[in-house]
C-alpha positions in Angstrom: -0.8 19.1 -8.4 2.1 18.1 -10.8 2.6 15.0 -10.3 6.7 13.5 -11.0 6.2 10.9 -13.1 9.7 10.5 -14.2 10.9 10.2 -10.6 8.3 7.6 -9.5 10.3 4.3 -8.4 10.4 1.5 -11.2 7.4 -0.9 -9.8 9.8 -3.7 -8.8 12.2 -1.9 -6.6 8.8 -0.2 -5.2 7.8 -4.0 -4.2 11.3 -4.8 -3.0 11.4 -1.7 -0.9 7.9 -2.0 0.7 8.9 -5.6 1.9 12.1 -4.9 3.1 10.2 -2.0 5.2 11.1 -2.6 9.0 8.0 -4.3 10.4 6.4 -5.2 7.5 5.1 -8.9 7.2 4.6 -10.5 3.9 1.4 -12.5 4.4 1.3 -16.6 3.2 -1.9 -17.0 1.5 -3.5 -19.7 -0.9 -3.9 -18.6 -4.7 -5.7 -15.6 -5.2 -8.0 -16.6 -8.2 -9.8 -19.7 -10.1 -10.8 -20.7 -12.7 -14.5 -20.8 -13.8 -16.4 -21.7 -17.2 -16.1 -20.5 -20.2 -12.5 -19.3 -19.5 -13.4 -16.9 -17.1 -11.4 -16.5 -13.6 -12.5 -15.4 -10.5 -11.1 -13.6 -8.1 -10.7 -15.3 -4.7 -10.7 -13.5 -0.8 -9.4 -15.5 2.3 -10.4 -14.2 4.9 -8.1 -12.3 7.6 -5.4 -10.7 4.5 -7.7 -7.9 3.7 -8.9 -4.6 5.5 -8.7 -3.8 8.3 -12.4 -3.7 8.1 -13.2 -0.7 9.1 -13.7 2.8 8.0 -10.4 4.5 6.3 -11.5 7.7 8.1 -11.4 5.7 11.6 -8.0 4.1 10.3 -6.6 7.4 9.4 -7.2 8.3 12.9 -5.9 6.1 15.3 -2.3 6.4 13.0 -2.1 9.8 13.8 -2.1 10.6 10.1 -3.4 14.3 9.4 -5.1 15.3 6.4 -4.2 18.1 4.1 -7.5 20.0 3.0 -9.4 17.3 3.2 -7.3 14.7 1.6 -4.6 12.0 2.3 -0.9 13.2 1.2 1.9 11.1 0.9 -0.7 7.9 -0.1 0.4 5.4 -2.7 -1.5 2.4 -4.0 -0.3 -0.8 -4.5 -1.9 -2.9 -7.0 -1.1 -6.8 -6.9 -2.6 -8.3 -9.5 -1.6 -12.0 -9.1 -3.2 -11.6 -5.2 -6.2 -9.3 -6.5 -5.8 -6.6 -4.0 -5.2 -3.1 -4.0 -3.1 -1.7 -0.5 -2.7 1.6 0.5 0.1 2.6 1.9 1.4 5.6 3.9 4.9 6.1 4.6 6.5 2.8 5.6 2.4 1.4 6.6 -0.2 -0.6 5.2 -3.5 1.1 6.4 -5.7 -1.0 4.3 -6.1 -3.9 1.6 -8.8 -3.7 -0.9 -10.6 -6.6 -2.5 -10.2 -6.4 -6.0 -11.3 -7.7 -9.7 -9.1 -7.4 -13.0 -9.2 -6.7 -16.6 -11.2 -10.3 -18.1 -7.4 -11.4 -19.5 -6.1 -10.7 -16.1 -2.2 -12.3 -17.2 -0.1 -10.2 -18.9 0.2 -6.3 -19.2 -2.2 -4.0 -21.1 -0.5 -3.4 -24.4 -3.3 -2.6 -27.0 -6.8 -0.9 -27.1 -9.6 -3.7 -26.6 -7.3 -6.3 -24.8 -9.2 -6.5 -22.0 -5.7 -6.9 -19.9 -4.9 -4.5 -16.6 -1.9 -2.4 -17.0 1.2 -2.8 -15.3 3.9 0.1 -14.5 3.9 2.9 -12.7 1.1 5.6 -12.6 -0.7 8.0 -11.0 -4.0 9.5 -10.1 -4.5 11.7 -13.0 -8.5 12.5 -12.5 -11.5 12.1 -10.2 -14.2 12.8 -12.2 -17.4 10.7 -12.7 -17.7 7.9 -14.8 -20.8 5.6 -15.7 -19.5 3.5 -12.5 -19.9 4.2 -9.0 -17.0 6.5 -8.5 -14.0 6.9 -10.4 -9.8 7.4 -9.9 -8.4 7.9 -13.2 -5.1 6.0 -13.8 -2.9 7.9 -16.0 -2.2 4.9 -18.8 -0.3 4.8 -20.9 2.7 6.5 -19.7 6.3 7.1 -20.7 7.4 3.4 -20.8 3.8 2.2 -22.5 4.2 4.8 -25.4 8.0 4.4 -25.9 7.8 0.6 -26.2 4.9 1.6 -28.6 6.9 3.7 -30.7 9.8 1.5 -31.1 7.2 -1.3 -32.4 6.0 0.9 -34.6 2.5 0.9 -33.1 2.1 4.7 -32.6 4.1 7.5 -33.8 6.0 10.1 -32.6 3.0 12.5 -32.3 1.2 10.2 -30.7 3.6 9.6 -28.0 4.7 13.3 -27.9 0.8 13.9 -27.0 1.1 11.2 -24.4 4.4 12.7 -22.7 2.5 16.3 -22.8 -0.1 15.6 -20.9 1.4 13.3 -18.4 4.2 16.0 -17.6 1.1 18.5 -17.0 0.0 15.7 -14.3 -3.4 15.0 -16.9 -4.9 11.9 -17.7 -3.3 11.3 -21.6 -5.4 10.3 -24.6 -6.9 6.9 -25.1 -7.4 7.6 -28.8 -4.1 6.0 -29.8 -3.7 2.3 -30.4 -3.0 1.7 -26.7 -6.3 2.6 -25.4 -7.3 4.1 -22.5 -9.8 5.1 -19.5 -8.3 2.4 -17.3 -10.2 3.2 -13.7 -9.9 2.2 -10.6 -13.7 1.9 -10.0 -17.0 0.7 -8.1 -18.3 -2.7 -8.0 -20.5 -4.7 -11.4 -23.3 -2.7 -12.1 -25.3 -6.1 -12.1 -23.9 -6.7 -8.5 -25.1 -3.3 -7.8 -28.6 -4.3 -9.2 -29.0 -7.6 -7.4 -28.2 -6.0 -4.1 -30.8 -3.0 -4.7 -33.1 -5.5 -5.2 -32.6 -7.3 -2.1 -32.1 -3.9 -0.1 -35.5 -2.3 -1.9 -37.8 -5.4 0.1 -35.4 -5.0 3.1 -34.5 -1.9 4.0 -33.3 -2.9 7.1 -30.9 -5.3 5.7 -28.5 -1.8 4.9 -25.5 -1.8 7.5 -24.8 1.9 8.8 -22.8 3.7 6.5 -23.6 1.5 3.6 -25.7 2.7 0.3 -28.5 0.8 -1.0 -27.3 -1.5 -3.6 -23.6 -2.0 -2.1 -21.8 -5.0 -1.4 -20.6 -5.9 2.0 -16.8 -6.5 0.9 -16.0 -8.2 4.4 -18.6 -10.7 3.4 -17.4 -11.4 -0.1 -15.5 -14.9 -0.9 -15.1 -14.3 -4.6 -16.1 -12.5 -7.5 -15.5 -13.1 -11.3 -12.7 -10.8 -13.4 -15.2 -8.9 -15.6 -13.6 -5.3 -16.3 -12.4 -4.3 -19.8 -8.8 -3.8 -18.0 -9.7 -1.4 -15.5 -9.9 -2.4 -11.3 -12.9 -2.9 -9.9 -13.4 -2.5 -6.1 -16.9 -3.2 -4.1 -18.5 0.3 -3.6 -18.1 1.4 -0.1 -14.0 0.7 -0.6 -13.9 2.9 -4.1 -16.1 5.3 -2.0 -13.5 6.1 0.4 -10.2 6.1 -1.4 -12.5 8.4 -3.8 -13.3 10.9 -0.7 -9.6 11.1 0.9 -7.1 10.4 -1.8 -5.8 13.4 -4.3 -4.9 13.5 -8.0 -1.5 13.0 -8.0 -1.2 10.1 -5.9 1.1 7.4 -6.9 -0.9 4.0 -8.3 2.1 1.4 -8.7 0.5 -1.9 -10.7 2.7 -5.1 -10.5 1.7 -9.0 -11.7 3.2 -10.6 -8.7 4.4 -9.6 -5.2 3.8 -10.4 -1.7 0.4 -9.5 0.4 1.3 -7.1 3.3 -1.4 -8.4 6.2 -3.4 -5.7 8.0 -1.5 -4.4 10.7 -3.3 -6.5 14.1 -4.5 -9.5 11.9 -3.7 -13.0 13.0 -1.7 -13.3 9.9 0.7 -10.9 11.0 0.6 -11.9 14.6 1.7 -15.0 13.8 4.5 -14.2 11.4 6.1 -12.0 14.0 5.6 -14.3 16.7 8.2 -16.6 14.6 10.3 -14.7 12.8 13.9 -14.7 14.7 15.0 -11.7 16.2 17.8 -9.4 15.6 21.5 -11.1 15.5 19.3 -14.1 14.2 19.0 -15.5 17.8 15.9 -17.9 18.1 
């Protein structure tokens, strides 16, 4: 699947249109990170403005949404990166909010190899091949925008950016051997997270909720985790896991610094916000 990359909405009028959505309820929330020691931030999860916490499959479901060989068409992910979450989206919905860790220089756009900083701009699902984490979707960074800003500061050349347009209008992941780097993932949880829990679940077997792996994390049950990736997003395993199973190359993957959080559909958050917003002809 070819993949339009030149048609893909610029990632602020994507924001703007997905909260001017009919229906759609930005959710209030606290700030979305701290700061620990050494410099390091964590990534911070309130409770209620992620999920819903259940299965995609089950989601997928009761919308009504039908696959397409297996897979969810029409799909776009969201990345916020100031509110650490990934949504999925489907049409005009937000099916589900993902938990998520950055890049360890989580401000600021990815600009050079070895910057340790999360891209921003709009991408797409370019590969879903294995890495050396638990599960992989392949961003397609850099594209158009990252190279030609590149090339104007001198900081690859046309070849190089000639290489990167190629592939990306084949709808394949371009090379990370320029200056810009590369391999940005969206990917499964710390490997020493991954550890720690196999531990736990190796003397306990029993402690391993239905449908979980030994050595996952529960993600309803985390309250924070540190920003450790080299740029890439991490997710806790069973949520890569799914997106992994349902979602196609070629899928849109729009990654902004600041937006609003859309709350689960259902969620107090969202019950709330509706319960008070006025109603048409701005009646109370």
């Amino acid at each position: 699947m070819k993949p339009a990359a030149r048609r893909a909405l610029p990632a602020a009028l994507l924001v703007a249109a997905l909260v001017a959505a009919p229906g759609l309820v930005p959710a209030a929330r606290a700030e979305a990170s701290r700061e620990g020691p050494f410099g390091w931030t964590y990534a911070t999860y309130v409770p209620g403005l992620y999920g819903p916490d259940l299965p995609l499959a089950t989601l997928i479901e009761r919308a009504g949404i039908e696959l397409a060989d297996g897979r969810l068409r029409g799909a776009r992910l969201l990345v916020i990166k100031s509110e650490r979450r990934v949504e999925l989206w489907v049409g005009e919905r937000m099916l589900k909010a993902y938990r998520a860790q950055l890049g360890q220089r989580p401000l600021g756009p990815k600009t050079r190899r070895g910057d340790k900083r999360t891209p921003e701009g709009t991408y797409f699902l370019c590969d879903l091949r294995a890495s050396k984490y638990h599960r992989a979707l392949w961003v397609s960074y850099p594209n158009l925008d990252d190279a030609a800003a590149a090339l104007r500061e001198g900081r690859i050349g046309r070849r190089e950016r000639d290489a990167i347009a190629a592939a990306l209008e084949r709808g394949e992941c371009p090379p990370s051997s320029t200056s810009l780097g590369g391999l940005i993932l969206i990917h499964g949880q710390q490997p020493a997270l991954t550890a720690t829990r196999l531990s736990e679940h190796r003397r306990r077997p029993g402690r391993v909720p239905a449908g979980r792996e030994p050595g996952d994390a529960e993600p309803a049950a985390m309250r924070e985790y540190l920003d450790w990736t080299n740029g890439c997003v991490s997710l806790f395993n069973p949520d890569v896991r799914e997106l992994h199973a349902l979602l196609p190359r070629g899928t849109p993957v729009t990654i902004v610094a600041r937006g609003p959080a859309t709350s689960p559909a259902g969620s107090s958050t969202q019950r709330e916000a509706r319960r008070t917003a006025p109603r048409a002809g701005g009646g109370p």
